[in-house]
C-alpha positions in Angstrom: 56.3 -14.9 -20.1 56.8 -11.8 -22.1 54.9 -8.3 -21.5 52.1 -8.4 -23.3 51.0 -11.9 -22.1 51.5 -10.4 -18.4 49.1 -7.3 -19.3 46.7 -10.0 -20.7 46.8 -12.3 -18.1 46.0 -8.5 -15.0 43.6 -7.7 -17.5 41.1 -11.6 -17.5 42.1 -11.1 -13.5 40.6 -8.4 -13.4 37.4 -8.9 -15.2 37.2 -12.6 -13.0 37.5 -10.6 -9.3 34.7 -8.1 -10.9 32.4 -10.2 -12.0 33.2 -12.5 -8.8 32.7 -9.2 -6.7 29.4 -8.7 -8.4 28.1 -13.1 -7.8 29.1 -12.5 -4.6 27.5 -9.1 -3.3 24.5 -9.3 -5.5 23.4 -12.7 -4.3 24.3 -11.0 -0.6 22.2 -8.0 -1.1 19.1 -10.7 -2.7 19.8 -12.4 0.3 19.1 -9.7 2.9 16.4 -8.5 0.5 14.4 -11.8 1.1 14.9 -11.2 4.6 13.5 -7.9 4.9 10.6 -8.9 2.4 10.0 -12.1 4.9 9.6 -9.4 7.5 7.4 -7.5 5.7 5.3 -10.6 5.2 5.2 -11.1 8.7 2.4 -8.5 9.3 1.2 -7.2 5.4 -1.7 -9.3 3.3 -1.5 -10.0 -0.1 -4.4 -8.1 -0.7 -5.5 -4.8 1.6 -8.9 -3.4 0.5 -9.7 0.1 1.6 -12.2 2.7 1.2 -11.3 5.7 -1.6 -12.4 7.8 0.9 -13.3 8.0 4.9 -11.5 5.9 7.5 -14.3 2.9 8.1 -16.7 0.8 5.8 -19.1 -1.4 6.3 -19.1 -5.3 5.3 -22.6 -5.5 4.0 -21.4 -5.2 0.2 -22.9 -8.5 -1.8 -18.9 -8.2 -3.2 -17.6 -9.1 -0.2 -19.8 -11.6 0.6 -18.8 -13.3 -2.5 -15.2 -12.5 -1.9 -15.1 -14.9 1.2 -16.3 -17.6 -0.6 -13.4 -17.0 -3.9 -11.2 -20.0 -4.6 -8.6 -17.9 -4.8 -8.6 -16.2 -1.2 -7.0 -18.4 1.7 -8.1 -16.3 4.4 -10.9 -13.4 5.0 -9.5 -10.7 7.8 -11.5 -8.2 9.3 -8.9 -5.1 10.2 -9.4 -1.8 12.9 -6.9 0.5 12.5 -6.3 4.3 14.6 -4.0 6.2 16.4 -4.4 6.0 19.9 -3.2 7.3 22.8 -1.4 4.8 25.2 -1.0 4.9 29.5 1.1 2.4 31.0 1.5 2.7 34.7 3.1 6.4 34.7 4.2 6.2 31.4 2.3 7.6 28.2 2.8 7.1 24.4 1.2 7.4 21.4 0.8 4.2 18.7 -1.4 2.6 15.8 -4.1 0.1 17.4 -4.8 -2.6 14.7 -7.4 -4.3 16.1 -7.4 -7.9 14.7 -9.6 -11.0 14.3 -8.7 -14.5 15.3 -7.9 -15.5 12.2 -5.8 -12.8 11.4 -3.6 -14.6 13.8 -3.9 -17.8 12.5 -2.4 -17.2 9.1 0.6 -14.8 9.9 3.8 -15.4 11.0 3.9 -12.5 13.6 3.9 -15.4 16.2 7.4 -16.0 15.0 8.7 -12.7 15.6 7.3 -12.5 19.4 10.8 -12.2 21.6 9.0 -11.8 25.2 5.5 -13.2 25.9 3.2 -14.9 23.4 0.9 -14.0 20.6 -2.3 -14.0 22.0 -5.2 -11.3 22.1 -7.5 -13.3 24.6 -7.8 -15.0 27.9 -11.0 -16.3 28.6 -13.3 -12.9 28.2 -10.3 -10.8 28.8 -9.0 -8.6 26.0 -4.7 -8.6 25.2 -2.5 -6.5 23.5 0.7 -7.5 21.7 3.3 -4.3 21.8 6.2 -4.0 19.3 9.7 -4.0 21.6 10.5 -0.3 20.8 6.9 1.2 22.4 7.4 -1.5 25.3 10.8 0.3 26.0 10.3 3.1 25.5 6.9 2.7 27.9 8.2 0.2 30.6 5.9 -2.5 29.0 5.9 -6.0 30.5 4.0 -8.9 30.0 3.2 -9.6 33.8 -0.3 -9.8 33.6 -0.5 -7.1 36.7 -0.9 -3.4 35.0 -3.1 -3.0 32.2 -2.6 -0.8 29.5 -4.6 1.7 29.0 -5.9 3.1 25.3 -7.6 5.9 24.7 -9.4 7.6 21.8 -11.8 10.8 22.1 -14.7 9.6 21.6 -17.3 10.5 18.5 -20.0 11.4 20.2 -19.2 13.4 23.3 -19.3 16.9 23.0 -16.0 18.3 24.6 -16.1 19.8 28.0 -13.5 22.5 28.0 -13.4 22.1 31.6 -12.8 18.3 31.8 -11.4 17.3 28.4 -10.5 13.6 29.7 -14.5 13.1 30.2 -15.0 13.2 26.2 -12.1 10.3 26.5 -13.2 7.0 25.6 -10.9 4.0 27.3 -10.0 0.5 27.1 -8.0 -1.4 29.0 -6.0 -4.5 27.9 -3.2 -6.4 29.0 0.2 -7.0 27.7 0.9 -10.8 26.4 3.4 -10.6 24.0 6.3 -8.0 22.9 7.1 -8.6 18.8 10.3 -7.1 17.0 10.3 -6.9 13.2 11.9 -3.5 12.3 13.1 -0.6 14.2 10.1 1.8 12.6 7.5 -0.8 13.0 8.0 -1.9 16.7 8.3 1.7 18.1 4.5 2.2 16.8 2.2 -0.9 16.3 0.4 -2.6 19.0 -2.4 -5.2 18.1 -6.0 -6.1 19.9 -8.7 -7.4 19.6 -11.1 -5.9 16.8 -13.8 -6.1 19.0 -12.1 -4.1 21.7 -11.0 -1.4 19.3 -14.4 -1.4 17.6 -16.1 -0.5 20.7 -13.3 1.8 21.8 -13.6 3.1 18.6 -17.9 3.4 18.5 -17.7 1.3 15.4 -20.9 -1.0 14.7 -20.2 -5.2 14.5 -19.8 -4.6 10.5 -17.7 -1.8 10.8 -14.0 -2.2 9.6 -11.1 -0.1 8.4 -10.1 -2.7 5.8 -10.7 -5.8 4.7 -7.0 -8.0 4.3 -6.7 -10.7 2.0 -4.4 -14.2 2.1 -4.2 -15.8 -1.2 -3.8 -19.4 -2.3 -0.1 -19.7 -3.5 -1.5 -20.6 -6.9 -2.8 -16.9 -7.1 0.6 -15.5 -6.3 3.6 -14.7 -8.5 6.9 -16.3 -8.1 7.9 -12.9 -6.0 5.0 -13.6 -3.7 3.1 -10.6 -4.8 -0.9 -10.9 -6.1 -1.1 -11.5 -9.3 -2.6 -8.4 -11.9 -5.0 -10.9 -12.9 -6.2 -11.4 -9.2 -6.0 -7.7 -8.5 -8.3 -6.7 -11.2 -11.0 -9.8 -10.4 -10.9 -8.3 -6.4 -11.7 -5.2 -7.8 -14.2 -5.9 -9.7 -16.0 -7.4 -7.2 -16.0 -4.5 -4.3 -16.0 -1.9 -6.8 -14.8 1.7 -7.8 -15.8 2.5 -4.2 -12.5 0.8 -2.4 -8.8 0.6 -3.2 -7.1 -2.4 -3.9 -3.5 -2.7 -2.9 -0.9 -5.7 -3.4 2.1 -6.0 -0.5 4.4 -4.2 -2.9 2.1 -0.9 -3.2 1.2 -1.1 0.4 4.3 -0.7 1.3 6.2 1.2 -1.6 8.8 3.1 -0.6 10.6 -0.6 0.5 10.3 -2.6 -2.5 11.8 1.3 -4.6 14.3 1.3 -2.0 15.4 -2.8 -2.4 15.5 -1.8 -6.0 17.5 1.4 -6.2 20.3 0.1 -3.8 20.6 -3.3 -5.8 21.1 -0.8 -9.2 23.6 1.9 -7.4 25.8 -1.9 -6.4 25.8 -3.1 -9.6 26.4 0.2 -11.3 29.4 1.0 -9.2 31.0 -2.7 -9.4 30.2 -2.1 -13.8 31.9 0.8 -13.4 35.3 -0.7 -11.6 35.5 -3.6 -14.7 35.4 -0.6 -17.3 38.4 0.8 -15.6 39.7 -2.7 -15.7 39.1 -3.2 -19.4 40.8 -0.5 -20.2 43.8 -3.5 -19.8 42.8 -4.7 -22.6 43.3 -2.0 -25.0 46.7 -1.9 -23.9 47.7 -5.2 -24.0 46.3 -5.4 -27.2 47.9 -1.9 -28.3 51.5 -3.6 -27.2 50.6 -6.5 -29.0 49.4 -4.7 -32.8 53.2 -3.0 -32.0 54.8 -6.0 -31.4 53.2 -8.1 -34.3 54.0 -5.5 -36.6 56.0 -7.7 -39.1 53.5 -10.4 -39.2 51.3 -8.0 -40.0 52.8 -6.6 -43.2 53.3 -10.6 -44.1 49.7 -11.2 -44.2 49.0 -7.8 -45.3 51.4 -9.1 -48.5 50.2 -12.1 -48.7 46.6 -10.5 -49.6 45.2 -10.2 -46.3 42.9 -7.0 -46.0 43.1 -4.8 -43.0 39.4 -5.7 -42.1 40.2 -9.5 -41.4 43.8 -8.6 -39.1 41.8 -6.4 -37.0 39.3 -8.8 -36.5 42.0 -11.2 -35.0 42.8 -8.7 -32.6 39.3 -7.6 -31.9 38.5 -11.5 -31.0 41.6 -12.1 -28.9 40.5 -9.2 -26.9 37.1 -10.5 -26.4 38.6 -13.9 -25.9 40.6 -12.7 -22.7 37.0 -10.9 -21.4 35.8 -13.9 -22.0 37.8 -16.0 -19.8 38.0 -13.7 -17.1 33.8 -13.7 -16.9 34.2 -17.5 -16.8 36.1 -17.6 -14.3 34.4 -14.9 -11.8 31.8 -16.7 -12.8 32.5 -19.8 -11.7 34.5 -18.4 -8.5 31.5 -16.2 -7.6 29.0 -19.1 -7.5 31.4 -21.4 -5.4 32.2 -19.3 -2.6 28.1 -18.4 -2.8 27.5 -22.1 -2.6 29.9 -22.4 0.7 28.0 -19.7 2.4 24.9 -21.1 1.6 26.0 -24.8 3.3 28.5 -24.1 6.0 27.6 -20.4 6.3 31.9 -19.3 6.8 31.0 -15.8 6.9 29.3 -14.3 10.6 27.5 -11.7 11.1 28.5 -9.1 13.3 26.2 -8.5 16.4 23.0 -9.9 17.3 20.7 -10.1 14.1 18.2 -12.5 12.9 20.7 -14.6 11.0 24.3 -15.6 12.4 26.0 -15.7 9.1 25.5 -13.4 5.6 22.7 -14.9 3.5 23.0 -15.5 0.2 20.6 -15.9 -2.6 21.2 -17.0 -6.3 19.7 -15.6 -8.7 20.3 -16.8 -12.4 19.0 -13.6 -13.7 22.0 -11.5 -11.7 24.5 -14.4 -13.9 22.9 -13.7 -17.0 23.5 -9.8 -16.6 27.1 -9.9 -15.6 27.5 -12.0 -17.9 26.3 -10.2 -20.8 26.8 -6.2 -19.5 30.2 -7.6 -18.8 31.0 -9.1 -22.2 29.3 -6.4 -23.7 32.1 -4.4 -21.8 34.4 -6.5 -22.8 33.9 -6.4 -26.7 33.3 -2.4 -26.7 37.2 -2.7 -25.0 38.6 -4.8 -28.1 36.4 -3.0 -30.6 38.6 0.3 -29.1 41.5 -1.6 -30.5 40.4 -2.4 -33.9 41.0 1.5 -34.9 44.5 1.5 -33.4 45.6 -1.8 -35.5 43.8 0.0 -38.4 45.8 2.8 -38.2 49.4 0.3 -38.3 47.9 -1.5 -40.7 
C-alpha cells in the first residue's frame, strides 16, 4: 500500500470517528435532554394562564368557564402561589407555597418523584405539605406525622404593631407527608398544600387564584410535547388581553435556550475537529495530482481539458468523505443501538438512570451527514486549484 492510499485511507478514518463522535454524543446529550424535560414535566402544565398584572384573579370570567368545558383541555387546575415564611420545630426557612387542587395531583407525575413519604395533601380534614428534599435538609423535615410545619404570611389586613410584629402574622399549620426531589434549584424552594389552606392563609376569597394551569389532550400537543400555536392563540382568545398565556417552553425559558445552546457549542466543536481532519484530504490528494503527473499530460494530449482532470480529483476526494460519513454513520448508530438495549455504559454515582441514555434522532443524521459532506467537498474543491495549477 503506497503513500498516498495510506493518507487516504487516516483521512475516511478520520471523518468515520467524527461523525461517529458526533451519533454518539448528540444522541447522549438528546438523551439527557429528554430527561431533564421529563423533569420539568413533572411539575409545569402545558398551559399556565396568569394575570398581566397583580398577583391573584378571580375565576368568574365566562372565558374560563368555557375553557373547562374545551375539547382540547384534559385537566382544569386551580393554582395558589407565594413566598412564605417556613418554622419547623427550631428550624426556619423561607420557600414558594403552591397551593394545589386535588386534581392537580391526579394528572402529574410528581408522585413519581416522591423519595420519602407519599404525595398526599390530606388526611381526613387535616391539611399536608409535600417539601422538596433540599428545604427538608436543610430544615430537619420528616414525614413523622408528629411536628407540624408552620407557614406564615403577614397578613393583608392587619395593621402592623411595631411592638409585636408576629401579631400582623397570619399562620398555618400542616404536616409533612411526602419529600419530592426533581432538581437541585427546585427542591431547595417548592413545597406544595392544599389551595384551600394557602387561600385562607393567604385571605384569598373561594374564586381567588394565582393561575389557572392547563393539561391538554395529546392531540393538542406537538411532537415535542409543547402546546400547539394554534391552541395558544384559541386559549387566548377566550380569557382575553387581560391574562398571559404561557406554553412549558416559555414558562420555563432559560432551560429549553440552555438545552439548545449546549447541543450547538457540541456540535460546533466536534465540526470543527473533522475540518482539521479534512484537511487529509487535500494532501492526499495534493500527493496524488504529483504522482499522476504523467497520466495527466496523457489525457491532457489525448484532448482532455483541464476542467474534466480536476473533476476526477475533486470526486475521488469527495468519494473518500464519503465513505468515511458512511461508516461513522453506520458505527455511530450501532454502538447507540447497544446502549439503548443492554445499556454497556454506567453512570457514575447515584442518578435517576444507571446507564447513559441515548436518544436517536434522524434529524442529528441528516445534519452530519450533510454539514459533514459539505465539509468534505469544500476539502476536494481546495484541491481542484492545485491540480489546475500542474495541469
Amino acid at each position: 500500500m503506497g503513500v498516498i492510499n495510506i493518507i487516504s485511507l487516516i483521512s475516511a478514518l478520520g471523518i468515520a470517528i467524527g461523525c461517529a463522535a458526533l451519533v454518539i454524543i448528540l444522541s447522549v446529550y438528546n438523551g439527557f435532554d429528554s430527561i431533564v424535560v421529563q423533569l420539568d414535566k413533572s411539575h409545569t402544565a402545558d398551559i399556565q394562564i396568569t394575570p398581566v398584572s397583580g398577583k391573584s384573579f378571580s375565576l368568574s370570567s365566562a372565558g374560563f368557564d368555557e375553557l373547562k368545558n374545551d375539547g382540547a383541555v384534559r385537566a382544569f387546575c386551580r393554582v395558589v402561589q407565594e413566598n412564605v415564611f417556613l418554622q419547623y420545630d427550631r428550624n426556619h426557612g423561607i420557600a414558594v407555597a403552591r397551593g394545589v387542587d386535588s386534581i392537580y395531583q391526579e394528572v402529574t407525575s410528581l408522585k413519581e418523584r416522591i423519595v420519602e413519604g407519599e404525595f398526599s395533601l390530606n388526611f381526613g380534614e387535616v391539611p399536608q405539605v409535600v417539601v422538596g428534599r433540599g428545604l427538608a435538609s436543610s430544615m430537619g423535615i420528616r414525614t413523622a406525622f408528629l411536628t407540624p410545619l408552620e407557614v406564615y404570611f403577614p397578613s393583608r389586613t392587619r395593621d402592623v404593631d411595631l411592638l409585636n410584629p408576629a401579631s400582623s402574622l397570619r399562620q398555618a399549620k400542616v404536616f409533612p407527608s411526602g419529600i419530592f426531589s426533581i432538581d437541585q434549584e427546585f427542591d431547595s424552594r417548592y413545597i406544595f398544600l392544599p389551595v384551600g389552606s394557602l387561600r385562607q392563609l393567604l385571605e384569598y376569597d373561594e374564586n381567588e387564584v394565582s393561575s389557572v394551569e392547563l393539561f391538554l389532550v395529546p392531540e393538542a400537543l406537538s411532537s415535542e410535547g409543547i402546546a400547539t400555536s394554534r391552541i395558544s392563540r384559541h386559549i387566548k382568545t377566550l380569557v382575553g388581553e387581560d391574562f398571559v398565556v404561557k406554553d412549558r417552553r416559555q414558562q420555563n425559558p432559560m432551560l429549553y435556550k440552555l438545552l439548545l445552546y449546549e447541543k450547538i457549542a457540541i456540535y460546533l466543536i466536534l465540526l470543527f475537529v473533522i475540518i482539521i481532519v479534512s484537511f487529509n484530504i487535500f494532501s492526499s490528494l495534493s500527493l496524488l495530482i504529483i504522482e499522476k503527473g504523467e497520466d495527466i499530460r496523457i489525457l491532457r494530449a489525448m484532448g482532455t481539458d483541464s476542467r474534466t482532470v480536476s473533476k476526477v480529483f475533486v470526486h475521488e476526494g469527495w468519494f473518500i468523505s464519503l465513505i468515511g460519513i458512511v461508516a461513522g454513520v453506520v458505527a455511530g448508530l450501532a454502538v447507540c443501538i447497544a446502549q439503548q438495549k443492554f445499556g454497556f455504559v454506567k453512570m457514575p454515582g447515584n442518578f435517576i438512570v444507571t446507564a447513559y441514555p441515548v436518544v436517536i434522532k434522524w434529524t442529528d443524521i441528516v445534519l452530519t451527514a450533510v454539514l459533514v459532506g459539505g465539509i468534505g467537498y469544500a476539502a476536494a474543491l481546495l484541491s481542484k486549484k492545485f491540480a489546475s495549477a500542474e495541469i
